[in-house]
C-alpha positions, 0 to 999 in steps of 0.5 A: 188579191193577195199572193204568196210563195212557200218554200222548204224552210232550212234554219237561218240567222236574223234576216237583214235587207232581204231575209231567209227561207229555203232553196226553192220557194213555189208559186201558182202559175196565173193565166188571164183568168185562172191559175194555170198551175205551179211554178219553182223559183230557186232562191239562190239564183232567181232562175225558173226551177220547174213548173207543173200543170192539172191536166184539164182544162178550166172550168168555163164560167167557173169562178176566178182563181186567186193566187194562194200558198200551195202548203208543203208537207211537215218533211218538205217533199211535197207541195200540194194545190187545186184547181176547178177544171172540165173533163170534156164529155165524150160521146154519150158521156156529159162533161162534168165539173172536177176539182183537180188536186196535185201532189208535186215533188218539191225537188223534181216538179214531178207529180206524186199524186192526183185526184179529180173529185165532183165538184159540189153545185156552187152556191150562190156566193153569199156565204164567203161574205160570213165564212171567208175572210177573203172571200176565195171561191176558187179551189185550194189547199189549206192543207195536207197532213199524213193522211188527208189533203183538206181542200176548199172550193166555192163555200164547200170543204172536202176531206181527200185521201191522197193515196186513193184519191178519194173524199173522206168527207165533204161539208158544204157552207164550210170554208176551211182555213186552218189544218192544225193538230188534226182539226180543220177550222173555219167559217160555217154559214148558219142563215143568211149572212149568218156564221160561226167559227167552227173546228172538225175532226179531219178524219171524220169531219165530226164537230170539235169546238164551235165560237158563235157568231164569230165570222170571216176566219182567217189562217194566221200559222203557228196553229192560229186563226183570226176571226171577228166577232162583234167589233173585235178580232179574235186569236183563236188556237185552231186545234181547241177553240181556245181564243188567245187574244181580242183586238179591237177593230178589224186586223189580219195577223200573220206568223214570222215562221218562228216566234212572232205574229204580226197584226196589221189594221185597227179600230174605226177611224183610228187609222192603219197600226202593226202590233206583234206578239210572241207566239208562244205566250201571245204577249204583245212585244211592240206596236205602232204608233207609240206616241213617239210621231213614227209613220206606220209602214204598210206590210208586204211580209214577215219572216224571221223577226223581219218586218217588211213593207212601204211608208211611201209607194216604192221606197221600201223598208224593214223593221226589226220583229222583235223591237219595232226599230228601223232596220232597214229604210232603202231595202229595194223591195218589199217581198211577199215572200222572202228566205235567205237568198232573197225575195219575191213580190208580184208588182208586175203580176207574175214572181220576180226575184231580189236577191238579198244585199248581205 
């Protein structure tokens, strides 16, 4: 499982051993089977900042919760996350399976909204194997504009307005993954191991634009999305449909918040390789392997022209974005989640702090 950590992003120069992002980042809280809630790391000193928890208890039997980004807000305010929660029935008054959305003050942990929406009949599971890239069942917030928090749960999709507390819109067999430019993109199921890559309206879930055949969608940032179809993946721009760029083989691709994309994988039996590309033009900037004998390190992260990630178990390093030269080969951690102040891996199941070096 993967886990990641967002933060209020403030200007920084080019990071060094440990990097930059903002003052505060914010993590899920995991229990031993399900998120318990939200907690703040302050990044200047490691210290626990505030936490913040739904108010139902967890779903019994639901699925599993997987660790994701809470997304925040465009001005930083507020961060925004789901959970699969029971209200327990009360007298005649059967108890009933929510989705329970929070809206939380970044600076105070202090709610700024709540909604409990019904939560649709679960499928069987086997659309997140066409729509899901990561197969994520549990409830999350892929995101929140001015007007409506996109969240997704078990293989259905639910347009909410913050303020009423209220479902715009729903689709099931939809797994949204991507908020850009007022179009939520996904995975929609259309048989049985069957999908396509599909954008919608985010105020009235109208179709937008549609790659067919196209499957396991991911979010990458800077308004893109992977996909594969056939043996290739694609780049696709998650507001037009447009696709930017096809790889050959299986890659997962991610945004440095500020001008590069990484993509990590590779063709069948060709072995692990890392390629980055501006974000702008998507024009390939460095990659490996390049014939030169370099090992191709494993990626924990990227952020600000910082590559970070391992060789070798437990020996840490960090390459620079832009050229793909070593910058750093005994950085002490390879951090999911970093900003200027330091960074933050999971190696022991919950958040653990490294300041930066320098």
């Amino acid at each position: 499982m993967t886990a990641e950590l967002v933060g209020v992003q403030t200007p920084a120069p080019p990071a060094p051993s440990l990097p930059e992002k903002a003052a505060r980042v914010l993590a899920p809280s995991r229990g031993p089977s399900t998120e318990e809630g939200m907690e703040a790391i302050d990044t200047q000193t490691g210290e626990p900042r505030w936490e913040a928890r739904p108010k139902n208890a967890a779903e019994k039997g639901g699925f599993g919760s997987d660790r994701a980004s809470p997304p925040v807000s465009a001005d930083g305010k507020t961060v925004y996350a789901a959970w699969n929660r029971w209200v327990k029935g009360e007298g005649t008054a059967p108890g009933r399976a929510v989705i329970e959305v929070l809206a939380v003050d970044t600076a105070t942990g202090k709610t700024a909204g709540s909604a409990e929406i019904p939560a649709a009949p679960s499928s069987t599971g086997l659309s997140a194997t066409p729509i899901g890239a990561d197969e994520i069942l549990a409830a999350r917030v892929i995101g929140a504009d001015a007007t409506t928090v996109v969240v997704t749960a078990a293989d259905t999709t639910y347009a909410v307005d913050p303020v009423a507390g209220t479902v715009r819109w729903k689709k099931a067999d939809f797994l949204a993954v991507v908020l850009a430019d007022g179009i939520v993109a996904g995975g929609e199921r259309t048989g049985f191991r069957e999908g396509r890559v599909t954008g919608l309206s985010v105020t009235s879930g109208d179709q937008r634009w549609t790659i067919s055949d196209a499957k396991r969608p991911a979010g990458v940032g800077s308004g893109l999305l992977t996909a594969v179809l056939g043996a290739k993946t694609l780049v696709v721009d998650a507001a037009k449909g447009e696709q930017r760029l096809a790889l050959d083989g299986g890659w997962g691709c991610r945004y440095d918040q500020q001008s590069l994309v990484l993509c990590s994988g590779g063709a069948a039996g060709s072995g692990r390789g890392i390629a980055v590309f501006d974000a702008t033009s998507l024009e390939k900037r460095w990659a490996l392997p390049d014939g030169s004998g370099r090992n191709v390190p494993r990626v924990s992260g990227f952020w600000h022209g910082a590559v970070y990630g391992e060789v070798v178990a437990d020996e840490s390093l960090v390459l620079d974005g832009r050229t793909g030269q070593d910058r750093e080969t005994s950085a002490g951690a390879a951090p999911t989640e970093i900003d200027q102040f330091g960074g933050v891996d999971f190696g022991a199941g919950r958040p653990t702090f490294y300041p930066a070096t320098r």
